[in-house]
Residue frames relative to the residue before (quaternion, step in Angstrom):
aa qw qx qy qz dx dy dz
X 1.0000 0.0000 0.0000 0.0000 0.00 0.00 0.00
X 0.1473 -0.8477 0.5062 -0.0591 3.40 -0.98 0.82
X 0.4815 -0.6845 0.5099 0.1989 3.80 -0.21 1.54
X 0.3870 -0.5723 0.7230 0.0029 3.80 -1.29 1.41
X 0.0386 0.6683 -0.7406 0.0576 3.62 -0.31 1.06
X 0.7979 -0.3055 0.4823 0.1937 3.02 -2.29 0.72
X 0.0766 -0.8062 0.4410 0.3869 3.39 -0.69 -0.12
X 0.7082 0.2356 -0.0599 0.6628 2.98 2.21 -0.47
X 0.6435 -0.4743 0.4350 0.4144 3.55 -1.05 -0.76
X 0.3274 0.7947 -0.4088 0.3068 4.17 -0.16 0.58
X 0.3499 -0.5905 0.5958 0.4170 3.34 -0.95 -0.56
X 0.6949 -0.3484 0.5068 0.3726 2.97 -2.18 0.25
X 0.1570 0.7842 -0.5804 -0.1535 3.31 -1.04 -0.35
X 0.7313 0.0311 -0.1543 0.6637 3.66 1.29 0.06
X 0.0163 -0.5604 0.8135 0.1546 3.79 -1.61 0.28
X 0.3033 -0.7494 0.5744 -0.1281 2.72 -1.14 1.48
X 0.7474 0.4757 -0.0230 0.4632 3.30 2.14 0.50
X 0.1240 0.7787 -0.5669 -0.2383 3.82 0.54 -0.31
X 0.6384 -0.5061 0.4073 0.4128 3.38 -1.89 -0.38
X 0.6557 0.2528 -0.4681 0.5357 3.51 -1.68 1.14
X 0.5724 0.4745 -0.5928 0.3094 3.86 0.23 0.41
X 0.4175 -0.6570 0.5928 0.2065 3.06 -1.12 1.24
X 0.2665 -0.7200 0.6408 0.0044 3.67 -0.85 1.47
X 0.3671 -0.6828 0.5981 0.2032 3.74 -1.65 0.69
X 0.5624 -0.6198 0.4057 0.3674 3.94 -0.57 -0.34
X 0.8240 0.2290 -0.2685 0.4434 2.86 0.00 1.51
X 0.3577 0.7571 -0.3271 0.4380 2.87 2.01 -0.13
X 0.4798 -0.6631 0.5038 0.2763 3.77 -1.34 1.42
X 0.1491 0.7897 -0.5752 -0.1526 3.72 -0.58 0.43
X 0.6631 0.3169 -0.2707 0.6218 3.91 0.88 0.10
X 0.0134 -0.6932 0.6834 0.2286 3.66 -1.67 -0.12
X 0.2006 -0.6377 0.6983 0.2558 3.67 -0.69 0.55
X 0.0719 -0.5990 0.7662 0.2212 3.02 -2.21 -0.57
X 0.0548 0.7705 -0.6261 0.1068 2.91 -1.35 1.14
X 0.6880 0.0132 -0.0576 0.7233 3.80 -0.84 0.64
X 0.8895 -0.3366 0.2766 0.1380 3.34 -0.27 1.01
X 0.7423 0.3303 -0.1669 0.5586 3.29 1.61 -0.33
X 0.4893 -0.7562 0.3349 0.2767 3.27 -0.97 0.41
X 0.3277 -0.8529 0.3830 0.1360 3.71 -0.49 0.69
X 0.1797 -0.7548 0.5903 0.2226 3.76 0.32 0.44
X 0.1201 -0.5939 0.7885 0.1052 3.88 -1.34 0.43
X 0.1459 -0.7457 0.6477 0.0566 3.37 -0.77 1.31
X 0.3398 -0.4348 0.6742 0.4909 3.89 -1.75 -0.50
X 0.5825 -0.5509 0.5872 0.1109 2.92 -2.17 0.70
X 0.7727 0.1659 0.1312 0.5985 2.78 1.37 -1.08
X 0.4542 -0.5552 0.4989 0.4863 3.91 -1.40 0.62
X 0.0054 0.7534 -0.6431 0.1372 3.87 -1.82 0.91
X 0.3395 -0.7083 0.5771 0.2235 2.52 -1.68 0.00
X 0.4743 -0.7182 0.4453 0.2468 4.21 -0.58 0.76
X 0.1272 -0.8118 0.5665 0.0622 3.54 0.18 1.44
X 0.9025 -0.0238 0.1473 0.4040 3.42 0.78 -0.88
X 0.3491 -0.7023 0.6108 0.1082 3.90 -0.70 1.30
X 0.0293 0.7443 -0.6672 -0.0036 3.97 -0.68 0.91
X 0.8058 0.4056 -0.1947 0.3852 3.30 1.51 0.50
X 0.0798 0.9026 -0.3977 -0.1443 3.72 -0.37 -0.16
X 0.6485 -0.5586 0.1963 0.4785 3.81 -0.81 0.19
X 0.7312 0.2242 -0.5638 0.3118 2.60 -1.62 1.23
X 0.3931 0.7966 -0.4508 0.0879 3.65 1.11 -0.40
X 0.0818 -0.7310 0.5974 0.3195 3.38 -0.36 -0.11
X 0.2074 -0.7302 0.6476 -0.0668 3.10 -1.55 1.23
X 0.2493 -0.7769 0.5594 0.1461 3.35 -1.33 0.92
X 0.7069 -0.4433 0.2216 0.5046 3.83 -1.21 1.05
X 0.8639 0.0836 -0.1629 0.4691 3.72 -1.07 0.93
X 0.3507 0.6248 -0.6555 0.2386 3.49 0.68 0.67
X 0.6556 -0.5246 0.4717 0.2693 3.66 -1.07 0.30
X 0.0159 0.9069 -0.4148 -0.0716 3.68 0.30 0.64
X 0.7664 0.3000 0.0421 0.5664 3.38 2.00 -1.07
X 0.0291 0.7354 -0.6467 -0.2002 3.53 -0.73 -0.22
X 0.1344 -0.8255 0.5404 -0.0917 3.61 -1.29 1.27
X 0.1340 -0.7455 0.6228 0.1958 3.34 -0.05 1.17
X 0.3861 -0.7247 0.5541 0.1367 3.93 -0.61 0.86
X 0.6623 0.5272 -0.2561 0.4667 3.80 -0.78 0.50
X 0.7750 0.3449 -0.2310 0.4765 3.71 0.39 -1.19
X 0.5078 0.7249 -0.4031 0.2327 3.65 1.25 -0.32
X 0.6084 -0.3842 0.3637 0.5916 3.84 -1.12 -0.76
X 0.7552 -0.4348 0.4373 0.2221 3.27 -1.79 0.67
């Protein structure tokens, strides 16, 4: 399993996921906003969404933990 870090400071502004969706690499599963622009959090990898430590509007600071991903179990 593998911790979804912030990439910046911002708020949530979409999950674009719940938990147990199986996720592909590269696939968008959060948007932040910051300065005005929107931020996509992608997977690195195909998974699976063990866990949300977040929701919309949150505000979050650079590396807060937004996701937990067990990596492997995802689509091909």
């Amino acid at each position: 399993m593998a911790d979804l870090l912030a990439p910046m400071s911002g708020n949530i502004w979409k999950i674009l996921v719940k938990e147990g969706d199986r996720v592909a690499a590269e696939d968008e599963l959060i948007i932040m906003e910051a300065m005005k622009m929107e931020i996509p959090v992608t997977s690195p990898e195909a998974g699976t969404v063990k866990s949300l430590l977040v929701k919309e509007g949150d505000p979050v600071e650079a590396d807060s933990i937004l996701a937990v991903v067990e990596y492997g179990t995802g689509q091909p």
